[in-house]
C-alpha positions as CSV (number, residue, x, y, z in Angstrom):
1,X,-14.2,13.8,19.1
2,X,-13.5,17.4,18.5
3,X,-10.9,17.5,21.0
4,X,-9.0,14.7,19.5
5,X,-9.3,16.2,15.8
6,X,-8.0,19.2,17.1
7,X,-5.0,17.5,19.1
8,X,-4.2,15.4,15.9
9,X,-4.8,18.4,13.5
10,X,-2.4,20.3,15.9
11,X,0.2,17.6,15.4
12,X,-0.2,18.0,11.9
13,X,-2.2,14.6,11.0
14,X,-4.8,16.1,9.3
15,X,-3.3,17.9,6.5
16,X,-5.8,16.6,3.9
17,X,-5.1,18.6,0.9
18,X,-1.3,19.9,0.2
19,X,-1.4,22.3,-3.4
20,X,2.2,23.0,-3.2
21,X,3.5,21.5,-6.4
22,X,6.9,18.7,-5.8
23,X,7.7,15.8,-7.8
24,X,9.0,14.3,-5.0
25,X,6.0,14.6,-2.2
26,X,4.2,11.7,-2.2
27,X,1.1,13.4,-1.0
28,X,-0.2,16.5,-2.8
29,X,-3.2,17.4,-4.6
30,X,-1.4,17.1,-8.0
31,X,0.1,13.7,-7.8
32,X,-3.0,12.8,-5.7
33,X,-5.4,13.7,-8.6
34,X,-3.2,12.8,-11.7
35,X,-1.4,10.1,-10.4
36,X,-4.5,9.0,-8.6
37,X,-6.5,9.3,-11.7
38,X,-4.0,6.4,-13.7
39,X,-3.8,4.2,-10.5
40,X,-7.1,3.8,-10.6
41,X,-8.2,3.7,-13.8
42,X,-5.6,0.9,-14.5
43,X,-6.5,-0.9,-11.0
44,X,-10.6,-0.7,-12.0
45,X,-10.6,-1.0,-15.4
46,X,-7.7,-3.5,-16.4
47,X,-6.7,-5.6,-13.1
48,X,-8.1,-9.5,-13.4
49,X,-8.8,-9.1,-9.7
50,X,-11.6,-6.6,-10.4
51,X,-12.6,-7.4,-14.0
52,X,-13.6,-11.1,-12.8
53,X,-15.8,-9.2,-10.3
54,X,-17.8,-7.4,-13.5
55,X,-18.0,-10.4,-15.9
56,X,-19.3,-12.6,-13.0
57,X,-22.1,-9.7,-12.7
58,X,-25.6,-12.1,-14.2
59,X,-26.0,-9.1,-16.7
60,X,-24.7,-6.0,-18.0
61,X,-26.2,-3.9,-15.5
62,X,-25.3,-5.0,-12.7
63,X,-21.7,-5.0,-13.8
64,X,-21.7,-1.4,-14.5
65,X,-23.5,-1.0,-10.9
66,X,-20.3,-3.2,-9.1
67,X,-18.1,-0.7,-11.2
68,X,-20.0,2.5,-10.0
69,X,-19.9,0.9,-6.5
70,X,-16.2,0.6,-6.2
71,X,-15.6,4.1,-7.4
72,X,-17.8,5.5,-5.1
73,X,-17.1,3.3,-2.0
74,X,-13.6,3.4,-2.3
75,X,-13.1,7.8,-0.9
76,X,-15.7,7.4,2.1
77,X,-13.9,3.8,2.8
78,X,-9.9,5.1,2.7
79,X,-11.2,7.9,4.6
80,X,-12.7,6.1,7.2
81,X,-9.4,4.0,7.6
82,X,-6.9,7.0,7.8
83,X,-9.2,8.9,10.2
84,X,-8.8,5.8,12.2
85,X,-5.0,6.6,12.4
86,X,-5.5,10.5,13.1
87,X,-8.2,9.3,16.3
88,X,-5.7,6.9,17.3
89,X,-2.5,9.2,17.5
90,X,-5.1,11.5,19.5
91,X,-5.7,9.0,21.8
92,X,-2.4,8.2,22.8
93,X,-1.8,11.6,23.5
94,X,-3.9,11.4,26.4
95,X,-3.1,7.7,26.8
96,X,0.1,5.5,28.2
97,X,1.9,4.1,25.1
98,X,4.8,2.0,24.9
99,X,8.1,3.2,23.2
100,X,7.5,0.7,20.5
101,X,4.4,-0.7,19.5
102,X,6.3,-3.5,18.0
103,X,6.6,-5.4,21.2
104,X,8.1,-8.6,19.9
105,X,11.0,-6.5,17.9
106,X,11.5,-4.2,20.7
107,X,11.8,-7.6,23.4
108,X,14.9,-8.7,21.3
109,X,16.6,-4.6,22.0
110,X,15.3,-5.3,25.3
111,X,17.4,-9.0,25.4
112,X,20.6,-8.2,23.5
113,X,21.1,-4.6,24.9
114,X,19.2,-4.1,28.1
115,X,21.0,-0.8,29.2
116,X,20.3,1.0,26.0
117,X,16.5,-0.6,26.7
118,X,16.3,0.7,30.0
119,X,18.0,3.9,29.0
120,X,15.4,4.9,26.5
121,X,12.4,3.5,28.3
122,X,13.9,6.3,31.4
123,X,13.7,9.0,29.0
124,X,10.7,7.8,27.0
125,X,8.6,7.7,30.1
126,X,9.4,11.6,31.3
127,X,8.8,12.5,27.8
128,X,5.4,10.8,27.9
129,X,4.1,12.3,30.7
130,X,5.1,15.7,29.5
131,X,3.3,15.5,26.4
132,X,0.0,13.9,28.0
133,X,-0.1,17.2,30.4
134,X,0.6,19.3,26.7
135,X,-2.4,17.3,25.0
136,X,-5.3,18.4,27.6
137,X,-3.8,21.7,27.8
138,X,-4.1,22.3,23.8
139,X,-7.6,21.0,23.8
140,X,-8.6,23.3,27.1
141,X,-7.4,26.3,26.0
142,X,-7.2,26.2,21.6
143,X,-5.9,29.7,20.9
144,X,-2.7,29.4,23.3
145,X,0.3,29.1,20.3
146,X,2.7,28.7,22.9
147,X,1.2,25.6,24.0
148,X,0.7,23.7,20.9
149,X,4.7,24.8,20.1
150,X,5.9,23.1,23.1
151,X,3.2,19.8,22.2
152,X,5.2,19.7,18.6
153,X,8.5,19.9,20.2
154,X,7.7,17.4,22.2
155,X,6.0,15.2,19.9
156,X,9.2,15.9,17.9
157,X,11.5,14.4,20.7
158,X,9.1,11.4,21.0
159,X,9.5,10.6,17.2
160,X,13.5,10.7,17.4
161,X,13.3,8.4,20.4
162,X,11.5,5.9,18.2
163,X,13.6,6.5,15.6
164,X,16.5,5.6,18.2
165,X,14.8,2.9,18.5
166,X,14.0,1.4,15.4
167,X,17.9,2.3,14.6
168,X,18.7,0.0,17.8
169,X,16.7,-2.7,16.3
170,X,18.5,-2.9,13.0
171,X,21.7,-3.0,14.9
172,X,21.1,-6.1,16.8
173,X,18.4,-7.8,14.5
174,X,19.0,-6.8,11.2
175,X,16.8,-9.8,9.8
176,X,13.7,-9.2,11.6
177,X,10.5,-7.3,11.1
178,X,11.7,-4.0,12.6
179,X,8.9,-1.9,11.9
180,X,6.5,0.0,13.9
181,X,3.6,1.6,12.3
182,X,1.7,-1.3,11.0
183,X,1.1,-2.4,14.9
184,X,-0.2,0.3,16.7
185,X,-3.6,-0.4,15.5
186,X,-3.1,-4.1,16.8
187,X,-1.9,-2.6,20.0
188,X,-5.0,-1.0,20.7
189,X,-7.0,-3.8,19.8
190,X,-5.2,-6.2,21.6
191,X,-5.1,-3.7,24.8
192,X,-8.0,-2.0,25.0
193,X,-11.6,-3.3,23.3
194,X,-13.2,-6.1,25.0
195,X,-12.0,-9.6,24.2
196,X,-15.7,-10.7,23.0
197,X,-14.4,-7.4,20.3
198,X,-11.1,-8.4,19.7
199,X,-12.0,-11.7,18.6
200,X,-15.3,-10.6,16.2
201,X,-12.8,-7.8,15.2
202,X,-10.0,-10.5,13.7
203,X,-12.4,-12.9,12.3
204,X,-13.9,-10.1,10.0
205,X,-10.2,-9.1,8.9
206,X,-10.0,-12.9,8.4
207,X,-13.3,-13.5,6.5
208,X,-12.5,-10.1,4.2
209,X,-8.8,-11.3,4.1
210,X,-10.1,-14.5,2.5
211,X,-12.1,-12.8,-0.5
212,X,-9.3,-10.4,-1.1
213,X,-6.9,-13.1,-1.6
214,X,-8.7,-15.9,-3.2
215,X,-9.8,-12.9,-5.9
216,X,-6.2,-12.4,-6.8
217,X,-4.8,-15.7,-6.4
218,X,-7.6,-17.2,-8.7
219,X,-6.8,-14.2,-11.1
220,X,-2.8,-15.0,-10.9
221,X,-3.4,-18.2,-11.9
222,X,-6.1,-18.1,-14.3
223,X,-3.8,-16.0,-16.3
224,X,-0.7,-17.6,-16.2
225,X,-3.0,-20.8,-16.8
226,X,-4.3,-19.1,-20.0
227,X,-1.7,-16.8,-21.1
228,X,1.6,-18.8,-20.8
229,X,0.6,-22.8,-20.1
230,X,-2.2,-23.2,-22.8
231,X,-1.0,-20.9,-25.7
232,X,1.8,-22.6,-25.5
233,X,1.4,-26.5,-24.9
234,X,1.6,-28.6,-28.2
235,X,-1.4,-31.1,-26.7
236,X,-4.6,-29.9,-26.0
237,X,-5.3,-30.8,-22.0
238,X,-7.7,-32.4,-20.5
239,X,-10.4,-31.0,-17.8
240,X,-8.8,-33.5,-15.2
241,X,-5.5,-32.1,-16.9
242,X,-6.5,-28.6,-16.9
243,X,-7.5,-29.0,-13.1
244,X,-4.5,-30.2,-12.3
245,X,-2.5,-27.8,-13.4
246,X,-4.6,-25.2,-12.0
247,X,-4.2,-25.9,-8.6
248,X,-0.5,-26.2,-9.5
249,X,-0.4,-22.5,-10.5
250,X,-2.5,-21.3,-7.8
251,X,0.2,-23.1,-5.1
252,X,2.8,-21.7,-6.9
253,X,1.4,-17.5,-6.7
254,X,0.5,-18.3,-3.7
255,X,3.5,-18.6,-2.7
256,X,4.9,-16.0,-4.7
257,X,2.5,-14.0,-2.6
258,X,3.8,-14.8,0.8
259,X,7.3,-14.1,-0.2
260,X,6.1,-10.8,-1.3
261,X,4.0,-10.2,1.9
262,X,7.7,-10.7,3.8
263,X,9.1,-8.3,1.6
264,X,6.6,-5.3,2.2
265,X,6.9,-6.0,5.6
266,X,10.0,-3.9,5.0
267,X,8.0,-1.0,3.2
268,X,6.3,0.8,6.2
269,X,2.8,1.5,6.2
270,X,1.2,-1.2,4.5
271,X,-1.5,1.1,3.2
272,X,1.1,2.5,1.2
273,X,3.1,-0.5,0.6
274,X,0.2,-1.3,-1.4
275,X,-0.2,1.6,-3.5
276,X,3.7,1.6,-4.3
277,X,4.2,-1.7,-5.3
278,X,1.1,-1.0,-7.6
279,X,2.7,2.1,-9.0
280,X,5.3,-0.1,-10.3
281,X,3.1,-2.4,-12.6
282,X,0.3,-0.4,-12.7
283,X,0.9,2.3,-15.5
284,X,2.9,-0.3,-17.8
285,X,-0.5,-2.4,-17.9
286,X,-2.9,0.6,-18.3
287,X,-0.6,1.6,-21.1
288,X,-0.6,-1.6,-22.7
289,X,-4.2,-1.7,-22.5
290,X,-4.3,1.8,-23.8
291,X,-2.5,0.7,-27.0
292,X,-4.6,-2.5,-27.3
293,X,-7.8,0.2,-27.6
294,X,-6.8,3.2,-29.1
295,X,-3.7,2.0,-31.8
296,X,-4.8,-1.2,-33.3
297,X,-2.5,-0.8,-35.8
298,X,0.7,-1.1,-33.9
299,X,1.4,-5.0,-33.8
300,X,1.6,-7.4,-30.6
301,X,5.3,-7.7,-30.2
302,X,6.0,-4.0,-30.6
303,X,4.0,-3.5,-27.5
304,X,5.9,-6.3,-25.6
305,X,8.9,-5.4,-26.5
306,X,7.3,-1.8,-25.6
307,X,6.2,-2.7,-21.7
308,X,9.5,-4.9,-21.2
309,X,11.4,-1.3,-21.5
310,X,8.9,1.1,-19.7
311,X,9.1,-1.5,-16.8
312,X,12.7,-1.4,-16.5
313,X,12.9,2.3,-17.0
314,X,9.8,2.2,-14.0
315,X,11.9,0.8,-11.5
316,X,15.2,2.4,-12.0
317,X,13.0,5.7,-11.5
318,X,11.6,4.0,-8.4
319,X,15.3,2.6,-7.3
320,X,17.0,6.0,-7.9
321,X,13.8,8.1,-6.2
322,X,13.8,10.9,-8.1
323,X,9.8,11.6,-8.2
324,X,7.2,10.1,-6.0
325,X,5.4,6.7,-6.1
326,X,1.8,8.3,-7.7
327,X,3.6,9.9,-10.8
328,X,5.1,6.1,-11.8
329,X,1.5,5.1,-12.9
330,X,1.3,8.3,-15.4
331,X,5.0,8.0,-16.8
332,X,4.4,4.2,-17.2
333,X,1.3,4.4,-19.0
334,X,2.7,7.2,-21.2
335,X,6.2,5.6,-22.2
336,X,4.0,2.3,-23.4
337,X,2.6,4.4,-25.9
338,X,5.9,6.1,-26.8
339,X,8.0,3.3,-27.1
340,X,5.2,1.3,-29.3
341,X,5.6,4.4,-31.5
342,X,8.7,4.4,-31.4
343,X,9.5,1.1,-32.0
344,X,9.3,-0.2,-36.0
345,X,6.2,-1.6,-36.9
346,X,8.0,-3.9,-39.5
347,X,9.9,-5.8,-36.7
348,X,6.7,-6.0,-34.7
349,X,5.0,-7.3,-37.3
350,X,8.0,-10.1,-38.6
351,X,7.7,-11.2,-35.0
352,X,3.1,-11.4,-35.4
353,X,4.0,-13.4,-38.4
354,X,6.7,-15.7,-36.5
């Protein structure tokens, strides 16, 4: 274990606190905390997903002990996944790896341009045997600089080789799912625990897969169901009605959902795939929220009309990437509560009374 934290540390995958100040690094202990702070706080205190988890709590207490439970699961538990990425980039420094651990997107390079295949596998091959021989030198002798510089050179070679790769790809399947990162983890399960593993492994990503998604699909439609259908039906429904129409709703996000699950495909990591398309929503709602709490007077509309701007404003900052992903969920939050100042309370309130 120490040898492999070393290797990865070496490589520079274990940087776990970064203080220099930059809007744009995604990772720093500034956007980290502050950022951090208003992802959360929106994701824990306003998100359906979690606040059906409270009020389904059989008292008070134990919905503030769920609460206190998330928040101090939630560090030990995303540390435990990314220290699974640092052990795993250790142990294919000392392992055989393939060039791509997207296998299926790398077959169709392999198919449509088999010289440029064979041609990188050539060089991919010398470079990995180099770097192996680097990785049990580093961890047999730790205070030899000139060893880990050549291991980052290397390392460095191997990563534009995969970029060649992935550029490769795109050239001959534009269309397909070209990444790369969100499979190495399959490709060590799949090619080295024990099959009896591999299959207890996937039906406990399929049994936690399940809760995950029936939370937020029952939340998606319970307030679409609520918010838009029922405030705004004539006729009061039936229960059979009401069912009915349920169901309908939770087909149609759950569609919704698989179209966006294609999409992030697209976004890289999926870890952080996550945590950006949250940025994007995230800080409108907690501002909204914050409004609803803390400035009663300002009427319904104005905060609308309010979040409708912020959220535009949000994703042109996103789009034209001039900060990072973690900052959206403070300037969201913050421009709700602006703009629903700004905005005139008379209109706001003409609109309540419409």
């Amino acid at each position: 274990m120490s040898d492999a934290l070393f290797v990865a540390g070496k490589a520079g995958k274990l940087n776990v606190i970064t203080t220099d100040f930059d809007w744009k690094d995604k990772y720093n202990i500034w956007s980290g905390i502050i950022g951090g702070f208003f992802l959360a706080l929106s994701y824990f205190g306003t998100d359906q997903s979690q606040v059906g988890r409270y009020i389904s709590g059989k008292n008070l207490r134990e919905s503030r002990m769920g609460l206190l439970m998330n928040g101090m699961v939630k560090i030990p538990m995303q540390f435990s996944i990314l220290l699974i990425g640092a052990l795993l980039f250790a142990f294919y420094s000392f392992q055989p790896s393939p060039v791509y651990f997207n296998r299926q997107a790398y077959s169709i390079l392999q198919q449509q341009d088999s010289a440029t295949a064979q041609r990188i596998e050539t060089e991919y091959n010398s470079l990995q045997v180099q770097y192996a021989k680097q990785a049990v030198a580093i961890a047999n002798d730790r205070d030899n600089e000139s060893l880990v510089t050549d291991f980052k050179s290397t390392q460095q070679q191997i990563s534009a080789l995969r970029d060649t790769v992935r550029q490769h790809i795109n050239r001959v399947a534009p269309t397909s799912d070209n990444g790369d990162t969100n499979y190495i983890f399959l490709y060590f399960v799949k090619n080295n625990l024990p099959k009896g593993l591999v299959g207890l492994l996937f039906a406990i990503i399929f049994l936690a897969s399940w809760g995950s998604i029936s939370a937020a699909l029952n939340s998606l439609a319970a307030s679409s169901m609520m918010d838009i259908q029922l405030l705004n039906n004539k006729e009061e429904l039936t229960e059979v009605q009401q069912l009915r129409y349920g169901r309908l709703h939770t087909l149609f996000w759950g569609v919704f959902s698989i179209i966006v699950a294609m999409f992030a495909t697209q976004m890289g990591s999926l870890i952080e795939a996550v945590n950006v398309l949250g940025s994007l929503f995230y800080g409108t709602i907690l501002g909204i929220f914050l409004v609803a709490f803390y400035m009663k007077r300002i009427s319904g509309h104005s905060v609308f009309y309010a979040a409708l701007i912020t959220e535009g404003l949000v994703v042109v900052i996103y789009l034209l990437d001039v900060i990072s992903f973690l900052w959206l969920n403070v300037i969201g939050a913050l421009l709700v509560v602006v703009i629903s100042l700004l905005i005139p309370q008379r209109i706001g309130k003409e609109a309540d009374a419409k």
